[in-house]
N, C-alpha and C positions, 0 to 999 in steps of 0.2 A: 519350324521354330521361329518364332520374332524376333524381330534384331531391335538393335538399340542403334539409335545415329546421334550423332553429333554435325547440325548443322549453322554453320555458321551463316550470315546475312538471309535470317532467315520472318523477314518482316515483311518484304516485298520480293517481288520478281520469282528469278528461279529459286531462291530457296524457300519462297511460300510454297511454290507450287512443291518442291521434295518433299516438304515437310506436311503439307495435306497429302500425297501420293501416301507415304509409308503410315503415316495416323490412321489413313482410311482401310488399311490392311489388317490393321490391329499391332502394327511395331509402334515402338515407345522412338520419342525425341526429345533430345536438349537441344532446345532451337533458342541459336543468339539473334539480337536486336541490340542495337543502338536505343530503341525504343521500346520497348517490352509489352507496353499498351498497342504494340499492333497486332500483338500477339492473345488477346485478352479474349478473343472468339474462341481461337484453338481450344484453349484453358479449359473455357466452359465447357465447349460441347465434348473432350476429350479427357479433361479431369487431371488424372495421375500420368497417364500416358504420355504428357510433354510439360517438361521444365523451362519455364521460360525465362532465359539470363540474361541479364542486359552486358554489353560488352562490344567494347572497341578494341578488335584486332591487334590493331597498333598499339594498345597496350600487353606487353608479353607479361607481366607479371598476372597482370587480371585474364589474361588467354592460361594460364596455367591454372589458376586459380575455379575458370570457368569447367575445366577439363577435368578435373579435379572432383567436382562435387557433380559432374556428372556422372560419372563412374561409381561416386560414393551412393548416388542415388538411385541408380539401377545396375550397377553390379559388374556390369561389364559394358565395353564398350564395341559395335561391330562397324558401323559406317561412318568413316568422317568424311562431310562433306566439308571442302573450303569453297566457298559460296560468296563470301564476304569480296564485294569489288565494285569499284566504278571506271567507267569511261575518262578520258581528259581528251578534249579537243583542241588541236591547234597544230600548225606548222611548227618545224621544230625551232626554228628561228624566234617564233612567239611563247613557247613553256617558259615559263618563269622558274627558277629554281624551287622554290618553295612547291610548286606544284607539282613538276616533274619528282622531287623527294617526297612529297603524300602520295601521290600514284606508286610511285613502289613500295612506298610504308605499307600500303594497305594491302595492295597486288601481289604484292611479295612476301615481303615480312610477315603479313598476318596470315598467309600460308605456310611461312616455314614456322611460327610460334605456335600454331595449332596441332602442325604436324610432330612439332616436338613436345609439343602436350601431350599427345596422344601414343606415341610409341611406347613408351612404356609399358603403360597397360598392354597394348597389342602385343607388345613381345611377353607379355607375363602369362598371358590366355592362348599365346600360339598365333592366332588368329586377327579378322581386319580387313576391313577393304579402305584404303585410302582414296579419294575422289576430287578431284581437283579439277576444280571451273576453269578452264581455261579458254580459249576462242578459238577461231577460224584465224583470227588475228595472230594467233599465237604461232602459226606455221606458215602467213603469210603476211605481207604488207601493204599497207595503203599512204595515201597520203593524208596528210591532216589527224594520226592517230598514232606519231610516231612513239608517243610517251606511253599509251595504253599497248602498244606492237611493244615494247621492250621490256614492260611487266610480265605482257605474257609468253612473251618469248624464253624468258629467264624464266620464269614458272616450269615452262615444257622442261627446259637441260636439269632442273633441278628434279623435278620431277623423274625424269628418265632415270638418273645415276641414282633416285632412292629405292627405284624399281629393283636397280640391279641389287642391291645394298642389304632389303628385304625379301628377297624372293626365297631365301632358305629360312623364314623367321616364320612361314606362313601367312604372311603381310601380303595385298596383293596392290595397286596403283595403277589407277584410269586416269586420264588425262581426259576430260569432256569438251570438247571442241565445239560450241555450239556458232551458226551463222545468226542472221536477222530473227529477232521474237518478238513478240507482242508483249515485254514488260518498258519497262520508264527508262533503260538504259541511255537511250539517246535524251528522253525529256528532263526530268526532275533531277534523275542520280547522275547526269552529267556533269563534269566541270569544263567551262569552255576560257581558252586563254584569251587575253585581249589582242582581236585581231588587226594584222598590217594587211595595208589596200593591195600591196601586192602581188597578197595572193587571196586574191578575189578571186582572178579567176580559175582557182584550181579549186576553188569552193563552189563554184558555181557548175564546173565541170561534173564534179565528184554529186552534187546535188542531181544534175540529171542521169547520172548513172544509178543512183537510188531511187528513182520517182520511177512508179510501178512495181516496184518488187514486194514480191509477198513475204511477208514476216510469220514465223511459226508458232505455233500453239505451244504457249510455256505450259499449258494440264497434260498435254499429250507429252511434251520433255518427262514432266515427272514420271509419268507411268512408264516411259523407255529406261529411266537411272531404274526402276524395278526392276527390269532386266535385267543391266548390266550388272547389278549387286547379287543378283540370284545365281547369276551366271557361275557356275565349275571353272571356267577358266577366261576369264573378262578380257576386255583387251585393255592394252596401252593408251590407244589413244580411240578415241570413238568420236566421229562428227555429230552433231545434232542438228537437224534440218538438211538443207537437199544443197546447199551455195558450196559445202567442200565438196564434196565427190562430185561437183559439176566445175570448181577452178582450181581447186590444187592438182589436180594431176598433170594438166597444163602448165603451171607454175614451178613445177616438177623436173618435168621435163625441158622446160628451156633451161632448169638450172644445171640439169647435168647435162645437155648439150653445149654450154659456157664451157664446164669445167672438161669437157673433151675438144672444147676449140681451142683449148685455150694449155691443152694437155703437156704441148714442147713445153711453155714457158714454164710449167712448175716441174719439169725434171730439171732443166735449168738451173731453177730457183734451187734445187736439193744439190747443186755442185758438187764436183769428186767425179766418181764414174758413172754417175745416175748421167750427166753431162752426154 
């Protein structure tokens, strides 16, 4: 049976690539854009098959709005993808408010207005796979991406507690962890903060620690979210490309080695006879 998705940022990057993956199957999509004209290929050579909505996240009224006459137009709703997101660069010391509050407008917010677009319907039909872009970033940190690490950080916990919340509704929740790809994230869709000389050289570090590494096939991403969606029993959280199952479990493990180093001091901390 075809499914029906709901993808959001889906003009470029990874949600072009979802949204050509499930088209070329023969499932139907409401794919949003900011831009709708990038979407004008799909149209053609798919026809009825994909609705194309123009829509900004960060607007919740128009996210419900958008949800709405997706459903109305193909009947039900089975995949939501939240897709919709950019990068922000800079040391924390340099985000500007204004930008540190559109990175989570968008990161966040236009994750949770989707999702709350879309439960409805999913509770009314039983069914649903909810799918949420989140990063490598999102269960690890770097420097210089502290504003984009705390979108998708706050993404994961939110995520995780809707998992519990739906799991008797027949609702199911992937978290997509992807590392380095070959779309514009770092180029065009980035916002970069205006930077201080003094941290030049953690810019300069962090640059040679990225120079050679190979960035992953966002056609081959699409065709793995085909899996994960087909899947009987999906998981939680699923990496994309090879950088998490080669550094978080490292990252892992030093952090529960802290929290056993460090084990007196928090029975301590609980006072009384834990003491």
């Amino acid at each position: 049976m075809s499914k029906v998705w709901f993808i959001s940022g889906a003009g470029r990057g990874f949600g072009r690539r979802f949204t050509e993956a499930a088209l070329s199957r023969g499932d139907k999509v409401a794919a949003t854009a900011r831009n709708v004209a990038a979407l004008d290929d799909l149209v053609a050579a798919y026809v009825e098959a994909v609705l194309p909505l123009e829509l900004d996240v960060t607007d919740r009224s128009a996210v419900f709005e958008s949800v709405a006459r997706a459903k109305e137009q193909f009947g039900r709703l089975d995949v939501i993808v939240n897709n919709a997101g950019y990068g922000l660069f800079g040391a924390v010391e340099e985000l500007s408010e204004e930008q540190l509050r559109r990175q989570l407008e968008t990161n966040v917010f236009g994750a949770v207005w989707v999702t709350q677009a879309a439960l409805p319907h999913l509770r009314a039909q039983g069914s649903g796979h909810i799918v949420q872009i989140s990063s490598v970033g999102g269960v690890a940190a770097g420097p210089l991406l502290g504003g984009y690490h705390a979108s998708k950080w706050a993404l994961e916990g939110l995520s995780e507690a809707l998992a519990q919340e739906v799991a008797g509704l027949g609702i199911k929740v992937t978290l997509v962890e992807p590392s380095a790809f070959e779309t514009d994230w770092i180029g065009s869709s980035a916002v970069r903060a205006e930077p201080l000389s003094v941290y030049e050289p953690v810019r300069e570090r962090l640059a040679q620690l990225m120079a050679g590494s190979e960035a992953g096939d966002p056609t081959a991403a699409g065709q793995a979210l085909l899996e994960i969606v087909d899947s009987e029993n999906p998981p939680l959280r699923v990496f994309f490309g090879t950088a998490g199952n080669h550094l978080v479990p490292n990252i892992y493990a030093d952090r529960l080695k802290t929290w056993s180093d460090w084990a007196d001091v928090s029975l301590r901390a609980q006072g009384g006879r834990a003491a």
